[in-house]
Short mmCIF file of the C-alpha atoms (twelve columns), coordinates in Angstrom:
data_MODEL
# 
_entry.id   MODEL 
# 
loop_
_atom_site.group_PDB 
_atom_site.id 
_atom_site.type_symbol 
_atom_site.label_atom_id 
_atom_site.label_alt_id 
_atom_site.label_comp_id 
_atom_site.label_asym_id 
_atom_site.label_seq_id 
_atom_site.Cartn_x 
_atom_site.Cartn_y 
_atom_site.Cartn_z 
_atom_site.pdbx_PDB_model_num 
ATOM 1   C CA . UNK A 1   14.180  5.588   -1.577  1 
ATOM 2   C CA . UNK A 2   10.895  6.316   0.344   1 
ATOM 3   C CA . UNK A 3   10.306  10.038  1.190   1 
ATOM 4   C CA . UNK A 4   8.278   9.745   4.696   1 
ATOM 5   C CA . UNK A 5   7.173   13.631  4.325   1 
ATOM 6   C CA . UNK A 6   5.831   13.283  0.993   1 
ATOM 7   C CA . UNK A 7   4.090   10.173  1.776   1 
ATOM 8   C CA . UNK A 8   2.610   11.650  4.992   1 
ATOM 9   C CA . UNK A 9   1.590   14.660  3.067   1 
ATOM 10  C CA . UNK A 10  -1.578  12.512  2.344   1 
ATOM 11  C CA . UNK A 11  -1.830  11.046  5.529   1 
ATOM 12  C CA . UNK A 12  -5.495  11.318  5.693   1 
ATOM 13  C CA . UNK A 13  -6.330  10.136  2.809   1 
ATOM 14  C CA . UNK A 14  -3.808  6.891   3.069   1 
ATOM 15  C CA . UNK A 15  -5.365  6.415   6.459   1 
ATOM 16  C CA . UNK A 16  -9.054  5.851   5.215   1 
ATOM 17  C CA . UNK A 17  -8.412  2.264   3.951   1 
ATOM 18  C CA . UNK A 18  -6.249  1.530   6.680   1 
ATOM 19  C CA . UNK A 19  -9.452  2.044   9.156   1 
ATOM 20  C CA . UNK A 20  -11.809 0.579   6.756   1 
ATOM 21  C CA . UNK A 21  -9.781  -2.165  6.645   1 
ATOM 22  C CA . UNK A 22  -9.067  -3.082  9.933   1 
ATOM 23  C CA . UNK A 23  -13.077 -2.353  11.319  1 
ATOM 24  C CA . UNK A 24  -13.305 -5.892  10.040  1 
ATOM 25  C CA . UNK A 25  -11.165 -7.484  11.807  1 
ATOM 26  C CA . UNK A 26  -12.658 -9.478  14.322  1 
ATOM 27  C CA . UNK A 27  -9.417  -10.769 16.926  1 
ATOM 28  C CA . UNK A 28  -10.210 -9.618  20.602  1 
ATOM 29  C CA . UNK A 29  -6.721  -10.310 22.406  1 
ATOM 30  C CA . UNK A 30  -4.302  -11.154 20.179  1 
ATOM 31  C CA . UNK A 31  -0.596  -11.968 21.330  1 
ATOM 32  C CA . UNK A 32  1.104   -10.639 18.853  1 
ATOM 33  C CA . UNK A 33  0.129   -8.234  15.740  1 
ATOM 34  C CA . UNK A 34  2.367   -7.439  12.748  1 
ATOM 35  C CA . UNK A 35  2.396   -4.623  10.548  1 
ATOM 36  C CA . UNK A 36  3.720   -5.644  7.244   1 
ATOM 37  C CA . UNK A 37  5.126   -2.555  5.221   1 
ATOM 38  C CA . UNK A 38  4.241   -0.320  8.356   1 
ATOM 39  C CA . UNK A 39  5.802   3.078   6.684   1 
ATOM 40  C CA . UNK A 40  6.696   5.765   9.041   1 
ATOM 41  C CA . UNK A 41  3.907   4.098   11.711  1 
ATOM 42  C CA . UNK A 42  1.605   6.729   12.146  1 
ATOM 43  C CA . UNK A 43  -1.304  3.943   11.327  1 
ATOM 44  C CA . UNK A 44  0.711   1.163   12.821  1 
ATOM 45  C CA . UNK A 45  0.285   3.181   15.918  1 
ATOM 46  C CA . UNK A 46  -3.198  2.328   16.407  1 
ATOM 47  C CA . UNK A 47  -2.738  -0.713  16.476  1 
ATOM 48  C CA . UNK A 48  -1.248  -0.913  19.797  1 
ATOM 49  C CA . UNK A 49  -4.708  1.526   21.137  1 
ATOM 50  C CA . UNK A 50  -6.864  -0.927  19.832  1 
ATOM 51  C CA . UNK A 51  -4.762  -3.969  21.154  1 
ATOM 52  C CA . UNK A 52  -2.873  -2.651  24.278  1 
ATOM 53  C CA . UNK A 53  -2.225  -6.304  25.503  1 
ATOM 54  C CA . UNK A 54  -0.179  -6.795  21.656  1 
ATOM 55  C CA . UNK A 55  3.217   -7.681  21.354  1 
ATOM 56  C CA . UNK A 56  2.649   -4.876  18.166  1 
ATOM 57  C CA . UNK A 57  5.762   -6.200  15.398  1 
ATOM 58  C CA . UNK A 58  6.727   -3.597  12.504  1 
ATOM 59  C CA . UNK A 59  8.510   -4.387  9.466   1 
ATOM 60  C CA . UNK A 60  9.398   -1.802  6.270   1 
ATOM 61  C CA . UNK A 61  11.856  -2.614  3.610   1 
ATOM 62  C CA . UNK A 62  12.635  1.038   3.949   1 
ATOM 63  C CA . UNK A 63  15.345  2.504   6.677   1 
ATOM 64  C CA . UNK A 64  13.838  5.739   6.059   1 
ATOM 65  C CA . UNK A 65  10.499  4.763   7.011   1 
ATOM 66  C CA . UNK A 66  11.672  2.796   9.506   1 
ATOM 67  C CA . UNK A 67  13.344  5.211   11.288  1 
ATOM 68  C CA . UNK A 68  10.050  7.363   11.425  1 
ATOM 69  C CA . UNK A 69  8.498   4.303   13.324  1 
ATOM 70  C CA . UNK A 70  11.260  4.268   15.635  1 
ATOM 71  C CA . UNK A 71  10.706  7.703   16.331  1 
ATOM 72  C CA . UNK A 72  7.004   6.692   17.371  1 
ATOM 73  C CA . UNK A 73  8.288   4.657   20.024  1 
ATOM 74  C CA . UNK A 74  7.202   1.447   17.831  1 
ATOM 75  C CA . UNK A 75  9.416   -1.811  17.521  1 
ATOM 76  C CA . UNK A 76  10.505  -1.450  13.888  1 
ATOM 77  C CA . UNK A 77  12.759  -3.179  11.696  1 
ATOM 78  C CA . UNK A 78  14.126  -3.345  8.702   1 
ATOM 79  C CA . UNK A 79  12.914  -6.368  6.369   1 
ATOM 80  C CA . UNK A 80  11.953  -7.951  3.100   1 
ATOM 81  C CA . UNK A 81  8.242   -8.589  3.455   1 
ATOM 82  C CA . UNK A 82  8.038   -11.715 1.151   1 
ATOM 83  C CA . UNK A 83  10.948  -13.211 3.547   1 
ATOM 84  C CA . UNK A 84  8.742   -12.709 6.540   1 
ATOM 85  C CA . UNK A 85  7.127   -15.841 8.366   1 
ATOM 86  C CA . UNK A 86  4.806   -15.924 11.336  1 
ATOM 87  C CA . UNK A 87  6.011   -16.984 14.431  1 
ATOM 88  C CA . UNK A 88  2.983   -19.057 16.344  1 
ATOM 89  C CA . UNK A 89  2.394   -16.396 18.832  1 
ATOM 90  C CA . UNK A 90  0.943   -14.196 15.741  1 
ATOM 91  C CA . UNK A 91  -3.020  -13.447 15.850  1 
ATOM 92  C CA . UNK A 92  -3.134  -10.825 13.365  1 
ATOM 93  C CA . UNK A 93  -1.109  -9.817  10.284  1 
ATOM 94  C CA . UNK A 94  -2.059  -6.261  9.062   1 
ATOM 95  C CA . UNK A 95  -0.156  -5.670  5.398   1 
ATOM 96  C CA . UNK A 96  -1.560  -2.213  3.724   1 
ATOM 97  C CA . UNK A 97  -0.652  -0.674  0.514   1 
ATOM 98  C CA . UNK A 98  2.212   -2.866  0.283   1 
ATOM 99  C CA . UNK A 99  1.514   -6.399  -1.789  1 
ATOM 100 C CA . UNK A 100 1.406   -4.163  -5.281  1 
ATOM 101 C CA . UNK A 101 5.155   -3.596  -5.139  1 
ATOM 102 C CA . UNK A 102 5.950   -7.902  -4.249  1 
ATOM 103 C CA . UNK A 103 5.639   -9.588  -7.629  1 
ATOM 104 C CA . UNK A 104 4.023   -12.945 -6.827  1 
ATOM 105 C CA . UNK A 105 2.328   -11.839 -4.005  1 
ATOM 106 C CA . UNK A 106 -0.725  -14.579 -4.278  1 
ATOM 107 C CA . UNK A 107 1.576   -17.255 -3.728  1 
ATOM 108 C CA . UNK A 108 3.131   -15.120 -0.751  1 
ATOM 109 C CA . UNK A 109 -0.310  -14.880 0.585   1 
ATOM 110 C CA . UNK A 110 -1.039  -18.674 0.599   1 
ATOM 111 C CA . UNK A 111 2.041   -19.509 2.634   1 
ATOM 112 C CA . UNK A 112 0.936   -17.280 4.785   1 
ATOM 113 C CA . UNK A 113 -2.198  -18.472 5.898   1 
ATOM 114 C CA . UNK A 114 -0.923  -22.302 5.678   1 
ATOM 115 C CA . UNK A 115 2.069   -21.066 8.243   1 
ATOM 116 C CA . UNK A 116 -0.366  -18.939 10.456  1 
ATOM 117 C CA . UNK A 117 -2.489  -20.965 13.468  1 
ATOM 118 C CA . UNK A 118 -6.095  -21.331 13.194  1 
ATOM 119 C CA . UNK A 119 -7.989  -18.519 14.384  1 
ATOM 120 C CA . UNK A 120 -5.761  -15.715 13.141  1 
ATOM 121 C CA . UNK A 121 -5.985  -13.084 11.045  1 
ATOM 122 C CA . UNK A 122 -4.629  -11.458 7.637   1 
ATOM 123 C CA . UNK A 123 -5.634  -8.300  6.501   1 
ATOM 124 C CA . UNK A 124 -4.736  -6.927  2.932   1 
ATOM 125 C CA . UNK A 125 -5.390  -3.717  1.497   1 
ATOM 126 C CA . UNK A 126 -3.734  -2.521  -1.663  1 
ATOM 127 C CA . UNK A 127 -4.737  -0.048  -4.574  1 
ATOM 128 C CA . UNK A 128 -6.408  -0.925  -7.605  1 
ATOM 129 C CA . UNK A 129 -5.927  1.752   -9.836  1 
ATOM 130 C CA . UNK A 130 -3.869  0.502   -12.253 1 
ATOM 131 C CA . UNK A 131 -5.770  1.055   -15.358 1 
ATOM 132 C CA . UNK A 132 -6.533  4.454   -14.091 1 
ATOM 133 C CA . UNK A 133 -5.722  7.532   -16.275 1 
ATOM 134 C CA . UNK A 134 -2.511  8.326   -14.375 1 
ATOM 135 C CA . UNK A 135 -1.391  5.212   -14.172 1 
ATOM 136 C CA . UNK A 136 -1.766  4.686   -17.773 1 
ATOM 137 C CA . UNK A 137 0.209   8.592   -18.470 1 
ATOM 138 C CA . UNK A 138 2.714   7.146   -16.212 1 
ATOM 139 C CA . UNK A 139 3.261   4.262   -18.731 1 
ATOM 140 C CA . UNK A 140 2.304   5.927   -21.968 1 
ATOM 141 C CA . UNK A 141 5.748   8.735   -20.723 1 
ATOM 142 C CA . UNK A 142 7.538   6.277   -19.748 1 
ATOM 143 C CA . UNK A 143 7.867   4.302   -23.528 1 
ATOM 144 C CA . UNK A 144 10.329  6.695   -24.478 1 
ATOM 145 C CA . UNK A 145 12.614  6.186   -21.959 1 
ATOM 146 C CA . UNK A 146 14.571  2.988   -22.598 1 
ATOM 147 C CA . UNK A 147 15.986  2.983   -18.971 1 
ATOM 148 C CA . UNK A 148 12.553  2.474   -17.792 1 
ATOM 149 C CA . UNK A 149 11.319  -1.199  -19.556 1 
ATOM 150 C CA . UNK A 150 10.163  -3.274  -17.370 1 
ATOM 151 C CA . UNK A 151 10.250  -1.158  -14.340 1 
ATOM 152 C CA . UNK A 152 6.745   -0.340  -14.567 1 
ATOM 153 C CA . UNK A 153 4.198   -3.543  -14.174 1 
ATOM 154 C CA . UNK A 154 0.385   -2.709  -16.124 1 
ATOM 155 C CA . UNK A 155 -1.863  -4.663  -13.074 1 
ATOM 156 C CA . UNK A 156 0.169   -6.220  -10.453 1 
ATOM 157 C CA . UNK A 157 -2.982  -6.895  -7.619  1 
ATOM 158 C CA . UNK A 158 -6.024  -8.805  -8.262  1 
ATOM 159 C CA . UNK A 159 -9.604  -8.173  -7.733  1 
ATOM 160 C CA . UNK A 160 -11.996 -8.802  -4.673  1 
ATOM 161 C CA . UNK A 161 -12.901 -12.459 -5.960  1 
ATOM 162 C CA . UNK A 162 -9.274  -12.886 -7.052  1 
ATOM 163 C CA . UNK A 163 -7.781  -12.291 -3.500  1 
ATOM 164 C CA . UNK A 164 -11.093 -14.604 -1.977  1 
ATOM 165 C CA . UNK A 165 -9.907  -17.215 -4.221  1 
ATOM 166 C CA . UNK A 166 -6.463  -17.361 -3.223  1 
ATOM 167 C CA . UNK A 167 -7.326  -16.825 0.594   1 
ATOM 168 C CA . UNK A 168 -10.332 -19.318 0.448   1 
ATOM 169 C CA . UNK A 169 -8.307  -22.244 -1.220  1 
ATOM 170 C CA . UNK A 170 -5.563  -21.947 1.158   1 
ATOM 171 C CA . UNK A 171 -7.769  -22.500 4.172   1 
ATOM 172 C CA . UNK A 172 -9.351  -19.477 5.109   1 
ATOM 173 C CA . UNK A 173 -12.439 -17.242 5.551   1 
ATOM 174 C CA . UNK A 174 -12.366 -14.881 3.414   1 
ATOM 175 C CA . UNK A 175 -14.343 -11.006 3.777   1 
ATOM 176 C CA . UNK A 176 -12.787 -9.679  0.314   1 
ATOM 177 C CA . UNK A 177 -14.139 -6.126  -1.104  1 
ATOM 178 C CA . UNK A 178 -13.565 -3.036  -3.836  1 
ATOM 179 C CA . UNK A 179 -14.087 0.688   -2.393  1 
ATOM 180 C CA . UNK A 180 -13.452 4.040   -4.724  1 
ATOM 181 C CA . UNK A 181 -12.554 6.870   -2.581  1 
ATOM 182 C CA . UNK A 182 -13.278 10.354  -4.596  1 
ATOM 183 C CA . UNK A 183 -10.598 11.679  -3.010  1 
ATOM 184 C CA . UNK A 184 -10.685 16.075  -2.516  1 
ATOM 185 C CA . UNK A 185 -6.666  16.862  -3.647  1 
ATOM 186 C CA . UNK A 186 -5.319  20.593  -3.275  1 
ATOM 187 C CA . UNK A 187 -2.648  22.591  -5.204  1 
ATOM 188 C CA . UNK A 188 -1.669  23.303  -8.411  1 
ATOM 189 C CA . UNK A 189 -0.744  19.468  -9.334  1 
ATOM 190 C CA . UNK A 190 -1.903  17.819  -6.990  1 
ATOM 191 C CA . UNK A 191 -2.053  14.410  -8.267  1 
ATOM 192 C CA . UNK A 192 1.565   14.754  -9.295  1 
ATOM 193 C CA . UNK A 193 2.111   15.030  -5.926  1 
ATOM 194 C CA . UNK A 194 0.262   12.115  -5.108  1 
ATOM 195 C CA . UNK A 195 1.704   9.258   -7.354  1 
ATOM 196 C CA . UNK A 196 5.142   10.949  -6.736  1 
ATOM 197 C CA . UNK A 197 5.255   9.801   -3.535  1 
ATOM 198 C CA . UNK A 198 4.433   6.146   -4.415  1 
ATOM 199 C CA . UNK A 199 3.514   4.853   -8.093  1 
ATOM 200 C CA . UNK A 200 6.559   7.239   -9.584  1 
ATOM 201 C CA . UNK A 201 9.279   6.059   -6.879  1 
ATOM 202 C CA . UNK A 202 10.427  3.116   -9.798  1 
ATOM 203 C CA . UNK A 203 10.524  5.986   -12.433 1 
ATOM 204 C CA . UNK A 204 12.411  8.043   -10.163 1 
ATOM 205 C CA . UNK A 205 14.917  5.794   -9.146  1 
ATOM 206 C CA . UNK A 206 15.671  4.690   -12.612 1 
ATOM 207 C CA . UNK A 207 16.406  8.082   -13.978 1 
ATOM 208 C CA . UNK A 208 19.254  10.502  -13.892 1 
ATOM 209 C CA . UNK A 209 17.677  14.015  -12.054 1 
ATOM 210 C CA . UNK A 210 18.110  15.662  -16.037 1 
ATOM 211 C CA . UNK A 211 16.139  12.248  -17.511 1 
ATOM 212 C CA . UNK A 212 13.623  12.898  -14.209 1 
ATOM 213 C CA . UNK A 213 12.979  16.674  -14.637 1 
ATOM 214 C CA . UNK A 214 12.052  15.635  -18.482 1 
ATOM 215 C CA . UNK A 215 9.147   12.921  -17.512 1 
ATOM 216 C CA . UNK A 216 7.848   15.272  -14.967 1 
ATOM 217 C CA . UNK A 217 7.315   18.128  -17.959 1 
ATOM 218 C CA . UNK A 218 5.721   16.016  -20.379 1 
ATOM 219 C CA . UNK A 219 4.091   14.244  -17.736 1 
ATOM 220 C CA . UNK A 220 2.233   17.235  -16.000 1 
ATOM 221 C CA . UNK A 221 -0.101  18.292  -18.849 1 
ATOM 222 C CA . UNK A 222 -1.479  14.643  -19.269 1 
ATOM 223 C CA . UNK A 223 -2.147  14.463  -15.340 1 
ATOM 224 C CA . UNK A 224 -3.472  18.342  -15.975 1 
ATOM 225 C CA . UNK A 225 -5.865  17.439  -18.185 1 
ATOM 226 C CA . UNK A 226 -6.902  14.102  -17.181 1 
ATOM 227 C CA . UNK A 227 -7.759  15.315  -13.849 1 
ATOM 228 C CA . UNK A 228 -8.812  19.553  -13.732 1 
ATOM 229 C CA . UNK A 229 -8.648  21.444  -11.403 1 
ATOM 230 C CA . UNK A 230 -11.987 23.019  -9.937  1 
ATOM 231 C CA . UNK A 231 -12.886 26.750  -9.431  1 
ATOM 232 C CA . UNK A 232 -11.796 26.423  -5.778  1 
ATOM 233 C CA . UNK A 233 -8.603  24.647  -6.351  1 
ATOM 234 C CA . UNK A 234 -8.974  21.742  -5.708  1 
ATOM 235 C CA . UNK A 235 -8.887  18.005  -7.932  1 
ATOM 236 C CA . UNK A 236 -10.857 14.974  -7.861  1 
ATOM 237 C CA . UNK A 237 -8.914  11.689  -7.783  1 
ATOM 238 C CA . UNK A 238 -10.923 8.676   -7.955  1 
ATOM 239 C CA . UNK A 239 -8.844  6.024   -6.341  1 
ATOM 240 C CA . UNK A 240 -9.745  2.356   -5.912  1 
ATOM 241 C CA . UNK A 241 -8.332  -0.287  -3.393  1 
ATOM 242 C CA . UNK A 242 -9.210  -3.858  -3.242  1 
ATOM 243 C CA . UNK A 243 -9.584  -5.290  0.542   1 
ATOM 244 C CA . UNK A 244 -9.402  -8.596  1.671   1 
ATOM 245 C CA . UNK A 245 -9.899  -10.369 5.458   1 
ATOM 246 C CA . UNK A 246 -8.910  -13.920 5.998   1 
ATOM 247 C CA . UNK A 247 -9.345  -15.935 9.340   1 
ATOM 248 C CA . UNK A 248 -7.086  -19.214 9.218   1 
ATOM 249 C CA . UNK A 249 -9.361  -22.046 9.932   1 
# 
């Protein structure tokens, strides 16, 4: 289960890439714009102010964050974002921070663009952290938990030239990039806040609240120490996401 509030305890910082992504965008009037994985819509939202003539389309696989979008005034449903298909009216396709948790998502991608008409576009945006230091505590805690094998994937995106690749040979243009954000994080564990609204959902779900409390406490000195906190309180998290812009030929 998604947690809106935790995840929009970050807001800022999840809204970055969602900006950077979408300045490269280049559709003036399209009819119709979809937000793929569009959480509780507080990005999705701008969407609509930069394309008031939009039909603007939301899908989440979450009814909790679905909800939130509903209460935005935003026409959101529920839905299973690798059963999604564009409809012909479509001109842009906006999927952020979602692709990591659709195994197979390359071949997703490709159907996309071949089902899309020419001229419209696909943005993708999702982290690339995986071989980060709390990704790999997450992993390293999570061997002795047998409950937990094969919930937790080691590198489930690809790189910049990975996603070009995939986008190029199915018939697109393809802008594809890496940023790092140094992201400023406050309290006393901070990043465990962080990945425990997104990376730790699996672990979380998979664990009885007595199995759950146990992985947090011999989790939190790893996260402690791989990532200190300064004098003023606050943590540095370096986080990279990989970006990618297609327009369908």
């Amino acid at each position: 289960m998604w947690d809106p509030e935790k995840y929009l305890a970050f807001a800022d910082h999840r809204a970055r890439p969602f900006h950077e992504l979408l300045a490269r965008v280049g559709a003036e009037s399209p009819e119709r714009v979809v937000d793929l994985g569009c959480g509780p819509g507080n990005l999705t939202t701008t969407l609509a102010e930069r394309w008031p003539g939009a039909v603007v389309e939301a899908l989440d696989s979450s009814p909790e964050m679905v909800e939130q979008a509903r209460a935005r005034g935003l026409d959101a449903r529920v839905a299973d974002v690798a059963g999604w298909s564009p409809t012909p009216d479509v001109g842009v396709v906006v999927t952020n921070a979602v692709l990591q948790w659709v195994p197979g998502h390359p071949e997703l991608l490709r159907r996309w663009v071949g089902e899309l008409t020419s001229g419209a576009w696909l943005a993708v945006q999702v982290p690339g952290n995986f071989s980060g230091p709390s990704h790999e505590l997450i992993r390293e805690v999570a061997e002795d938990w047998p409950e937990l094998r094969g919930v937790l994937r080691f590198a489930p995106v690809l790189d910049p030239v990975g996603y070009a690749e995939v986008l190029a040979g199915a018939g697109a243009e393809v802008d594809a990039w890496e940023t790092t954000y140094a992201q400023v994080l406050t309290g006393e564990d901070a990043v465990l806040e962080w990945i425990s609204g997104t990376a730790l959902r699996p672990v979380r779900a998979a664990l009885s609240d007595e199995a759950w409390a146990e992985y947090v406490a011999r989790l939190r000195p790893g996260l402690r120490a791989a990532y200190p906190r300064r004098a003023d309180g606050s943590t540095w998290f370096p986080f990279r996401r990989v970006f990618a812009v297609a327009r369908v030929r």
